[in-house]
C-alpha positions as CSV (number, residue, x, y, z in Angstrom):
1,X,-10.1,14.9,15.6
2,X,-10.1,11.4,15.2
3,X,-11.1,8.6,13.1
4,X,-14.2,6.9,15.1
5,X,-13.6,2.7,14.2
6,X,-15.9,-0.3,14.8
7,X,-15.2,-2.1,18.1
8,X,-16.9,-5.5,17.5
9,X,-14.2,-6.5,14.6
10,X,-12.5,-9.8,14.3
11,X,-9.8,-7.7,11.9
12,X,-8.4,-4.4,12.3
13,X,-7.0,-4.2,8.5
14,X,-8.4,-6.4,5.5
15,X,-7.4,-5.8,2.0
16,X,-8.0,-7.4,-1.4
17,X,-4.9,-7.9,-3.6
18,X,-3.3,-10.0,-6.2
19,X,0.1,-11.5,-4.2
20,X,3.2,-12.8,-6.4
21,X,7.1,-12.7,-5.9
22,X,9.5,-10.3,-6.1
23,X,13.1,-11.8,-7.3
24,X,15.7,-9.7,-6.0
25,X,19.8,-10.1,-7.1
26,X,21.8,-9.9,-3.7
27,X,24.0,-6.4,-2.3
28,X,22.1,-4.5,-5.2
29,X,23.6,-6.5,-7.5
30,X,21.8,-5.5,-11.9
31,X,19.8,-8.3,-12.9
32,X,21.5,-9.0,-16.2
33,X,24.5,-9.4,-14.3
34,X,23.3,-11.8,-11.7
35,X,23.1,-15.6,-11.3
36,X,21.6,-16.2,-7.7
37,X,18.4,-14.3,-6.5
38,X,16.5,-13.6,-3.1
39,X,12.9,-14.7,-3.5
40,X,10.0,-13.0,-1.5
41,X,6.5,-13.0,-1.1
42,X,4.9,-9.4,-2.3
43,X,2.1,-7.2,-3.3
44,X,1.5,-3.2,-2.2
45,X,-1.8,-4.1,-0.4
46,X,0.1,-6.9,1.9
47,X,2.7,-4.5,2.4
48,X,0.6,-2.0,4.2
49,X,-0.7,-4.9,6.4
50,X,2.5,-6.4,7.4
51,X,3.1,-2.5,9.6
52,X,-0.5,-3.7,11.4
53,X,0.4,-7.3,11.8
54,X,3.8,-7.6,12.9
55,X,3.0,-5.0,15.7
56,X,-0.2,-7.2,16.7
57,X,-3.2,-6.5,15.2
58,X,-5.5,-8.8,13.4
59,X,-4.8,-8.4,9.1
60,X,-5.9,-10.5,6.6
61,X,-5.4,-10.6,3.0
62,X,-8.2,-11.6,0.3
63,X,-6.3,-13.2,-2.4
64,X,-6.4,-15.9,-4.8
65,X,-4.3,-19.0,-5.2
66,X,-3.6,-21.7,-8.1
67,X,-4.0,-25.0,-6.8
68,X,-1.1,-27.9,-6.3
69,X,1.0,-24.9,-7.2
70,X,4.4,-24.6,-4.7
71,X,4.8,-21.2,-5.2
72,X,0.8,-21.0,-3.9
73,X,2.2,-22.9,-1.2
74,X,5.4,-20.3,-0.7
75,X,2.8,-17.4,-0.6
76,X,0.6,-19.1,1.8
77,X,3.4,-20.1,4.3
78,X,5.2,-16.2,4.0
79,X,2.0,-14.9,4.9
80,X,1.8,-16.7,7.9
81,X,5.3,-16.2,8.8
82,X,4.2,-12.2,8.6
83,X,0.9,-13.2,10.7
84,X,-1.4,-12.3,8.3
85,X,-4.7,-14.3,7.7
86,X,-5.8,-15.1,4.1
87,X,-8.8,-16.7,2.1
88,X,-9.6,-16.9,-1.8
89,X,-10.5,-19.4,-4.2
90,X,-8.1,-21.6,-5.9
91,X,-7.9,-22.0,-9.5
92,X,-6.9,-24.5,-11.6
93,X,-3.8,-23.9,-13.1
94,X,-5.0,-25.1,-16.8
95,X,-1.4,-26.2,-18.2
96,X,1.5,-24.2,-19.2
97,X,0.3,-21.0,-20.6
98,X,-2.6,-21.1,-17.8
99,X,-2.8,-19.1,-14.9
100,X,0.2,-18.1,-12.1
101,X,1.4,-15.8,-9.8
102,X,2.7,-12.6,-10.7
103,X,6.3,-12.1,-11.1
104,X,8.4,-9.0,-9.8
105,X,11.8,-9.1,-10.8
106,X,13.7,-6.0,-9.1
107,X,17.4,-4.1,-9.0
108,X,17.4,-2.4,-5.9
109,X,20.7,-0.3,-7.4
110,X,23.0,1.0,-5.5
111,X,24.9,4.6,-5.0
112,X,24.8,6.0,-8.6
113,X,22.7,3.6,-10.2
114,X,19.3,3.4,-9.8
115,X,16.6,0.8,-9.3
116,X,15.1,-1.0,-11.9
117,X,12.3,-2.7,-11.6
118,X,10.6,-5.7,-14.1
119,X,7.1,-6.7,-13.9
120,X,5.8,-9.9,-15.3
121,X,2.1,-10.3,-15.0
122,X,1.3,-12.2,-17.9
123,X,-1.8,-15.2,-16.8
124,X,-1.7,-13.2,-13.4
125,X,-4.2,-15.2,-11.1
126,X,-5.2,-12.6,-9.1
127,X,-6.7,-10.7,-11.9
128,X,-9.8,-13.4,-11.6
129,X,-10.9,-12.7,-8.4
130,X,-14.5,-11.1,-8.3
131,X,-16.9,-10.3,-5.6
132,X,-18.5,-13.9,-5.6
133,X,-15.7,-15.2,-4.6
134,X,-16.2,-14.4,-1.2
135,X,-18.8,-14.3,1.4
136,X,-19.0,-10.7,1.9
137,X,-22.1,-10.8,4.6
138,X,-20.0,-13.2,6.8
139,X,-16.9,-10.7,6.5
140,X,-18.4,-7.8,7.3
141,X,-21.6,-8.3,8.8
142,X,-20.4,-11.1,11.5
143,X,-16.8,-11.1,11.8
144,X,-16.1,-7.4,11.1
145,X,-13.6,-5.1,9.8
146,X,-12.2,-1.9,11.4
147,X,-10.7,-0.4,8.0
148,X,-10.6,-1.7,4.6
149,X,-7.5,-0.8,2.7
150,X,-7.3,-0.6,-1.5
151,X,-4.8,-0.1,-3.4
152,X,-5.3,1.6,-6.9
153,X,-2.8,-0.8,-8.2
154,X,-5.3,-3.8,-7.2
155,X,-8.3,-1.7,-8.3
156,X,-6.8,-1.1,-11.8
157,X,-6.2,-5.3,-12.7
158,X,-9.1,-5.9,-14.3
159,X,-12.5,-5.3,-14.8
160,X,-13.1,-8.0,-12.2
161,X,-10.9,-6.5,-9.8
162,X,-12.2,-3.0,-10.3
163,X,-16.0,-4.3,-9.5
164,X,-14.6,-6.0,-6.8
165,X,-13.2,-3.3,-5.1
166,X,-16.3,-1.0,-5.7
167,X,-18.6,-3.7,-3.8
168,X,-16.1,-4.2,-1.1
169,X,-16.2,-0.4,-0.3
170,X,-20.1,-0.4,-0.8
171,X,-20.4,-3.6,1.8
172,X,-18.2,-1.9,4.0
173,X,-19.8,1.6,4.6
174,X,-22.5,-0.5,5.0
175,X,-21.3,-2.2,7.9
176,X,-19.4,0.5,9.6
177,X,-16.0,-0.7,8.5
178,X,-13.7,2.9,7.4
179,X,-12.0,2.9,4.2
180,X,-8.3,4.0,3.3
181,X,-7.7,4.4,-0.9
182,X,-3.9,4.6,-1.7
183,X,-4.4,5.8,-5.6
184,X,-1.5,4.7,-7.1
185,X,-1.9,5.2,-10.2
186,X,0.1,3.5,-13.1
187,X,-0.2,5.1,-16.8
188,X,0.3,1.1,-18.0
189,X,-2.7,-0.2,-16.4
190,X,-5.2,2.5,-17.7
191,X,-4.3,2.9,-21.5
192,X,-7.1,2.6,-23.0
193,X,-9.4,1.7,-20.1
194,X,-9.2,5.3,-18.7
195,X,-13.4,5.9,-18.7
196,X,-14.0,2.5,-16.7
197,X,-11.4,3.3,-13.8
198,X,-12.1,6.5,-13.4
199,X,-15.5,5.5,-12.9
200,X,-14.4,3.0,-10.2
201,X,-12.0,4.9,-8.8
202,X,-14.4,8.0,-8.6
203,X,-16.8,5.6,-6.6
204,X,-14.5,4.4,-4.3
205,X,-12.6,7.9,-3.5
206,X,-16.5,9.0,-2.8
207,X,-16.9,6.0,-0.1
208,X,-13.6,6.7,1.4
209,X,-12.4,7.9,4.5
210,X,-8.7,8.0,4.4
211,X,-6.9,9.1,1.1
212,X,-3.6,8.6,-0.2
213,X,-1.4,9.8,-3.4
214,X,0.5,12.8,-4.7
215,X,-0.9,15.6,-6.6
216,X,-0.4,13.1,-10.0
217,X,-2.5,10.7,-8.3
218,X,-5.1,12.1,-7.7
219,X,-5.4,14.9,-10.8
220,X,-5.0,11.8,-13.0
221,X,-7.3,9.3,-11.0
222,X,-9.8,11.1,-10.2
223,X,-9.9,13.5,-13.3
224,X,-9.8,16.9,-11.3
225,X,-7.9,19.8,-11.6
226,X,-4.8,20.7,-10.1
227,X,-2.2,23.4,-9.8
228,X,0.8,23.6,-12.3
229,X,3.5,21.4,-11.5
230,X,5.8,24.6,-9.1
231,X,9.1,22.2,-9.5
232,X,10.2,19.0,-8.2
233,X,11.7,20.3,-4.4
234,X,9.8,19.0,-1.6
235,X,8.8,22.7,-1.2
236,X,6.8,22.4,-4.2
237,X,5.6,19.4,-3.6
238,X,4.4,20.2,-0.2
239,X,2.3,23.3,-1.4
240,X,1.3,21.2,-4.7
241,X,-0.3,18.6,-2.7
242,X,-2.2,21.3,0.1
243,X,-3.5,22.8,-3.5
244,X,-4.3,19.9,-4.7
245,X,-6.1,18.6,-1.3
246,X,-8.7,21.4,-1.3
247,X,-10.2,20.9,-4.9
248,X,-10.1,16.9,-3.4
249,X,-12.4,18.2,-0.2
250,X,-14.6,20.0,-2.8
251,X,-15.1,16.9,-4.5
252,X,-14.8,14.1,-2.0
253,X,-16.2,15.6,1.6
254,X,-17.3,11.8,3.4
255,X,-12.6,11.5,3.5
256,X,-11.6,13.2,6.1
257,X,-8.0,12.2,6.4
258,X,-5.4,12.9,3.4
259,X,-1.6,11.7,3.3
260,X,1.3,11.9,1.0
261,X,5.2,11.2,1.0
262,X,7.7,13.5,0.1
263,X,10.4,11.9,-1.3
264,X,14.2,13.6,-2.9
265,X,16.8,11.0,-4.4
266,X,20.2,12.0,-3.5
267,X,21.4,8.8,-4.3
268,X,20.0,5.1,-4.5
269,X,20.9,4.6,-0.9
270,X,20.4,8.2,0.5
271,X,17.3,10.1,0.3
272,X,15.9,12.9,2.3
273,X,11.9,11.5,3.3
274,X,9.2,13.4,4.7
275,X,5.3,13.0,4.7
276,X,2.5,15.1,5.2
277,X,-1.0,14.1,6.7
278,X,-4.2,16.5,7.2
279,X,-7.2,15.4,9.1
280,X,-9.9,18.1,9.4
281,X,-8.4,21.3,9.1
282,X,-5.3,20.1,10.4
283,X,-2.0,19.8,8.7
284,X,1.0,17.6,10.2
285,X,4.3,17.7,8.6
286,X,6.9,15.1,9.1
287,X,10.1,17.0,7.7
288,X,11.9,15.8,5.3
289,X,15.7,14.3,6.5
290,X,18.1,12.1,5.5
291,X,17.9,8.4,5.6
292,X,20.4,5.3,4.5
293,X,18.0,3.3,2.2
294,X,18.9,-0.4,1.3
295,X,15.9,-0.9,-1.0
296,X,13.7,2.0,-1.9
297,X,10.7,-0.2,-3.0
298,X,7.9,-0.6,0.0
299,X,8.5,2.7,1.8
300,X,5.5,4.7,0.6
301,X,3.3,1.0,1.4
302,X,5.2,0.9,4.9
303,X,4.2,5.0,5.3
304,X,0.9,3.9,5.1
305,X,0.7,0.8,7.1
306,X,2.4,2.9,9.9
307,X,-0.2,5.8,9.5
308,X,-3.2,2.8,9.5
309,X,-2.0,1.6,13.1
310,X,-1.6,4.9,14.8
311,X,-4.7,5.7,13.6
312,X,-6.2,2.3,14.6
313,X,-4.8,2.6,17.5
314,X,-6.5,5.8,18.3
315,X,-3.7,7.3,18.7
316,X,-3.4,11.4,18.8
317,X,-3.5,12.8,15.2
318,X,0.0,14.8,15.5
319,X,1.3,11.2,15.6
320,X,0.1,9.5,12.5
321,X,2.4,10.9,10.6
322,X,5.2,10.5,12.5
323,X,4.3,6.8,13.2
324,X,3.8,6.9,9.1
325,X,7.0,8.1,8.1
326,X,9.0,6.3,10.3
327,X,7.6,2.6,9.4
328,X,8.7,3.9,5.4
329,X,11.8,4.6,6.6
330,X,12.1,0.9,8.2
331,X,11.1,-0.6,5.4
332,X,13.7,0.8,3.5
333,X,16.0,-1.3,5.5
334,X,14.8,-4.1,4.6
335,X,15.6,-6.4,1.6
336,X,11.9,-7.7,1.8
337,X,9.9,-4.8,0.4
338,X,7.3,-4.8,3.5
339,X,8.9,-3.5,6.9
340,X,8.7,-6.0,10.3
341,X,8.9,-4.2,13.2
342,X,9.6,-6.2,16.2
343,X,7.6,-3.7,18.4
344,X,6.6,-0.2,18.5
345,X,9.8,1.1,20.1
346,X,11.9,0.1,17.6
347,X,9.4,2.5,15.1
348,X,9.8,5.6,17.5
349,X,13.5,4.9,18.0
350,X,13.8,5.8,14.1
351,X,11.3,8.8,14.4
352,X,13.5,10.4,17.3
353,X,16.8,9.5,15.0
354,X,17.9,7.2,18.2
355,X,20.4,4.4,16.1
356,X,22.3,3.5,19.1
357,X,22.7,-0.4,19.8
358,X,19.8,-1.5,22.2
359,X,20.7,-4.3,24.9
């Protein structure tokens, strides 16, 4: 089986997203402890497209920006550095206690101690963005998209962001574009807000083609009904989320691809990582092995951008998996938390567990 994808597209991977910086202390350094820090340009959604871009696709980011603002600036030039196209309004920044870029502020821990991560969203730009911000006919219609990627974190923002999102997916089933929805759900950003998402969230999952989340995800997104909770091995896991993927078919029948992670913490810097994909009635494991992790945040997003290409590529479905899982384990090398693969090989050396030096 395989995902059928527009040919006449000017993008193979557009997604809407809020971008800030992440502020990271150096050799997994505590943040109370540090006095120098790594800045980065980040967001989940741009994550996932970095995979695409950096291995020479067409991606491009729908975003908004403050204007006169340097760290606008910062964003704008990092995306570019990571080949990735962008367009949004700019926004006055209206003073002090006006608008601005998110803030991610991020121990990556090390050995026994364990990541901690700060977010600081307070006057967030990107939760402004709404669907007349862009011109939706001319992005779809005439310059085309292969997939259209959300993320539940962007979907979850705002009410603007959340309507957003639903007429994005609408326009693009519309216009042949496919659509991957990684859940991600965060308890934080539905208190008290939990009838409007699930709402919007419902109506996207329904539009979707491509599905991503563990069995919380999508029991507490979508509102359905799992199995009990059969440990936390990746055993469990593995036959939670294939329990929890049937009562999503029932539900959801226009997706016809569903993947996960599978993730045990050994340490901060050694995990055992695995995925698992279905498409049809198929199921494709990636086992779960060992791998030296610098910073853990990114490898789920980098799983997914991996999974995106093969699949855009039209590649054989065994593969999207393994294509998956080994871009999440690159990105885990990396002290950005998007991956940058200088070409495919260097992704399949990983899968095969071929470290050796390359000359």
């Amino acid at each position: 089986m395989s995902v059928e994808l527009r040919q006449d597209c000017a993008y193979a991977l557009l997604t809407p997203t809020s971008m800030g910086v992440r502020l990271t202390p150096p050799a997994g350094q505590p943040v109370h402890s540090s006095d120098t820090f790594f800045m980065h340009a980040t967001s989940a959604e741009s994550n996932v497209l970095s995979v695409v871009s950096y291995l020479g696709l067409r991606a491009k980011v729908l975003t908004a920006f403050i204007k006169d603002s340097p760290i606008s600036r910062f964003i704008r030039d990092d995306l570019s550095g990571r080949h990735i196209d962008y367009e949004g309004p700019e926004r006055e920044q209206g003073g002090p206690w006006g608008y601005r870029h998110q803030i991610n502020i991020a121990d990556s821990g090390y050995g026994s101690r364990g990541p901690r991560v700060y977010n600081d969203r307070a006057g967030e730009v990107g939760r402004t963005l709404r669907t007349a911000d862009f011109d939706l006919e001319r992005i779809f219609a005439r310059e085309g998209v292969q997939i259209m990627h959300f993320s539940g974190l962007f979907a979850a923002l705002s009410p603007e962001t959340g309507k957003l999102c639903v007429d994005l997916a609408r326009f693009a089933r519309q216009h042949g574009t496919r659509i991957s929805f990684d859940l991600n759900y965060r308890a934080s950003f539905w208190e008290s807000r939990e009838a409007e998402l699930r709402q919007a969230f419902q109506e996207i999952a329904a539009l979707s083609d491509i599905l991503v989340g563990n069995e919380e995800d999508f029991q507490l997104s979508l509102g359905l009904d799992g199995p009990e909770a059969g440990g936390t091995d990746l055993a469990a896991k593995m036959d939670g989320f294939k329990s929890m993927i049937a009562t999503v078919k029932q539900s959801y029948p226009n997706a016809t691809v569903y993947g996960t992670t599978l993730r045990e913490v050994v340490s901060t810097n050694v995990h055992l990582w695995g995925a698992l994909v279905s498409e049809g009635r198929n199921w494709h494991l990636a086992e779960p092995r060992e791998i030296t992790v610098l910073d853990r945040i990114g490898g789920g997003d980098g799983f997914v951008g991996g999974m995106l290409y093969a699949i855009l590529r039209g590649w054989e479905p065994r593969t999207w998996v393994q294509f998956g899982w080994a871009s999440g384990a690159l990105a885990t090398t990396f002290l950005t938390d998007y991956g940058q693969p200088a070409d495919e090989d260097q992704v399949w050396d990983i899968w095969r567990g071929n470290a050796r030096v390359k000359r």
